[in-house]
N, C-alpha and C positions, 0 to 999 in steps of 0.2 A: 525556509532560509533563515528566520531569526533565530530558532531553536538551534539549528548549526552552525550558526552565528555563537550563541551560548555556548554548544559545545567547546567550540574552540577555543573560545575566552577563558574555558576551565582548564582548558589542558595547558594552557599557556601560562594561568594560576599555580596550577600545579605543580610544571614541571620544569618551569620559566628558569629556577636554577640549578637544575640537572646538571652535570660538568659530560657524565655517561650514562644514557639509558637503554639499558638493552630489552626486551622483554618484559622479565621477571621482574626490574624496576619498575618501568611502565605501569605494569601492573599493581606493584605494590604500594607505589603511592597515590594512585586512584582507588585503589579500595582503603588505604588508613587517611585518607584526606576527604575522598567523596564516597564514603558505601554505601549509599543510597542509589548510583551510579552504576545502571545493571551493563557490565561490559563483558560482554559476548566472548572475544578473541583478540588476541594483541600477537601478532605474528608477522616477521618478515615479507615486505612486500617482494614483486618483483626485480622492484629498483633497487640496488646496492645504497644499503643507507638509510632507508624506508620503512619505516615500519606498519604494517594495514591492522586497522581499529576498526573496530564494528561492534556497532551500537546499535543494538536492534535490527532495522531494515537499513541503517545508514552504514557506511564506512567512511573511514575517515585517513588519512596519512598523518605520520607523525615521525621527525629527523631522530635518531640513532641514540641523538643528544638530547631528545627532551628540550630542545629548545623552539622547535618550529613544529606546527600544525598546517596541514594543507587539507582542501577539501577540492574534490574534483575527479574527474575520468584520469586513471593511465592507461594509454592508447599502444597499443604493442604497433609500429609502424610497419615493420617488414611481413607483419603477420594480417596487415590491417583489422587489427582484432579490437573493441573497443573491453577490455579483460574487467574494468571496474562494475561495468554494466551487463557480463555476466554473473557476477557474485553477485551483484543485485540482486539479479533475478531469480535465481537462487536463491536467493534472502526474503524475498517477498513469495515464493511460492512455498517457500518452509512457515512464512507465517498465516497464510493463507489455509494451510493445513492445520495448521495448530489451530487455529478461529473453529475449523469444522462444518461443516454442513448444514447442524442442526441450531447452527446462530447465524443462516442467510435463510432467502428467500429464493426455491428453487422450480424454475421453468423449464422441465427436461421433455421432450419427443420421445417416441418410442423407441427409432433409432440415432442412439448419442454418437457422434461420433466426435466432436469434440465439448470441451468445457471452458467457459469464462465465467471468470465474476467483472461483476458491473457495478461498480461505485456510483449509490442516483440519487437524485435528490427531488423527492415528488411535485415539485412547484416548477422543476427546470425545461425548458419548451423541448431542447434536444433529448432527453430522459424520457419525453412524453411519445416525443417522435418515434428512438426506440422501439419503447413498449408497444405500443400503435401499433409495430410491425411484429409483435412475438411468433407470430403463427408462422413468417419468412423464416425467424431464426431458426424456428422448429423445422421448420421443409429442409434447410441444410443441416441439420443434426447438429446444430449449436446447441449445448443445455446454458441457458444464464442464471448465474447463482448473484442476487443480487444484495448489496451491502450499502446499507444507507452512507450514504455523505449530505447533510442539508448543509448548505452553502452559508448560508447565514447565520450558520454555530446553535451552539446550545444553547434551547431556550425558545429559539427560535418558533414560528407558525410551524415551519416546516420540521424542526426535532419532534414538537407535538404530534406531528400527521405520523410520523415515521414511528414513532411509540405506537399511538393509536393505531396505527398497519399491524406492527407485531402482534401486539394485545387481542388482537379480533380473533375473532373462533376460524374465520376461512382468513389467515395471509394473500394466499395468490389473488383470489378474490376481490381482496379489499386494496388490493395495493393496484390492480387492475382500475377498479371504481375511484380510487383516488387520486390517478394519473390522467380519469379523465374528467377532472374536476368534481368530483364530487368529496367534501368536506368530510373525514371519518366521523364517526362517532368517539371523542376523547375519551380515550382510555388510559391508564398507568399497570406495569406489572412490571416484575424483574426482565430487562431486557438488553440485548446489545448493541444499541445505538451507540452508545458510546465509543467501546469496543472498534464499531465502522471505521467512527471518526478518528479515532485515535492513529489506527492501520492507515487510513486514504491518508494522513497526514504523515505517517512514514511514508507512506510512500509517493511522498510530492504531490497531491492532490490538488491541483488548483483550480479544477471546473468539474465539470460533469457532464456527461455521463465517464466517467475512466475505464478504461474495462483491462484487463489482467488476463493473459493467458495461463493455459495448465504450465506453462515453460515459465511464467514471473516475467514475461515480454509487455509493457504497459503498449497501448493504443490511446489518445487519446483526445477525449471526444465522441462523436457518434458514428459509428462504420455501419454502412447498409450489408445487409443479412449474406447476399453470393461474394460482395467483396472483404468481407470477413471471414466470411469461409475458405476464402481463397489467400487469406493472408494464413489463416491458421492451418493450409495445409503443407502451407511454403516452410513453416517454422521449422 
């Protein structure tokens, strides 16, 4: 929230004396004012007057005029469609692919029939609980691709552990022994912890375990193994 907090504060810097912004305006004086400011798309919302910004995994609304910034869901009523929270998710499973495979920690079955990633954080009781049950996920043909979030930031006992997890020669292994209390062995190497964190926090992360469908549909929390299978086949 603060960070879109920030956002907003900037665009309202920005653009605060705009008289007309269409687009290509929008545009242009966020990239000669902020270009450090990686902005995605600047395109007509649904709403007459509206313009949709998207900023990584977030979007954002912004008036015609450059003078107002809004953040928030637009609900199509007649359609009961909630439309902001499928670009979402869209948005988050586009960046879930870009992240890749070979920067999570993957717990696949023989037969996959679906996929989540799981935002966890090794010290967290419902993360433990989870894992505890991997063997159910696998009996439903869940694979869990898992992405650290330690709760307590960087630095933390718990980013230490989550290094230390990558680092080791067996992952699955080690991430296993460390959820059931046992202390890694401290290790340091290039890794994407951060990366995790940076993602669970686009994508509103505030506890753990989060978990993410292949669709960028968030759950969260802990969902037991047949009533997550049974959510993931309703999608």
């Amino acid at each position: 929230m603060k960070k879109l907090i920030g956002i907003a504060a900037l665009f309202s810097a920005v653009l605060g004396g705009a008289v007309e912004a269409d687009e290509t305006a929008i545009r242009k004086s966020l990239n000669l004012s902020m270009p450090s400011l990686q902005l995605d798309s600047v395109k007509p919302s649904e709403i007459n007057g509206l313009y949709e910004v998207a900023i990584g995994s977030n979007i954002l609304y912004v008036s015609e005029d450059g003078k107002y910034l809004m953040q928030g869901h637009v609900i199509d009523i007649d359609a009961r469609k909630d439309i902001t929270e499928d670009k979402l998710a869209t948005r988050r499973r586009a960046a879930i692919d870009q992240l890749g495979d070979d920067k999570t920690i993957i717990f696949k079955p023989e037969d996959s029939r679906y996929k989540v990633s799981v935002f966890t954080d090794i010290d967290c009781g419902y993360c433990r609980k989870l894992h505890s049950e991997i063997d159910q996920y696998m009996a439903e043909g869940i694979t869990i691709q898992y992405l650290f979030f330690p709760r307590a930031g960087k630095g933390s006992d718990s980013y230490k552990k989550a290094i230390s997890v990558w680092c080791s020669e067996d992952r699955n292994a080690e991430l296993t022994a460390a959820k059931q209390g046992k202390i890694p062995e401290e290790k340091t190497c290039e890794n994407p912890v951060d990366e995790h964190m940076k993602l669970g926090a686009e994508f509103g992360a505030k506890g753990t375990p989060m978990i993410v469908t292949e669709k960028g549909n968030i759950f969260p929390g802990y969902v037991p193994a047949k009533q997550l299978a049974k959510a993931l086949a309703a999608e």
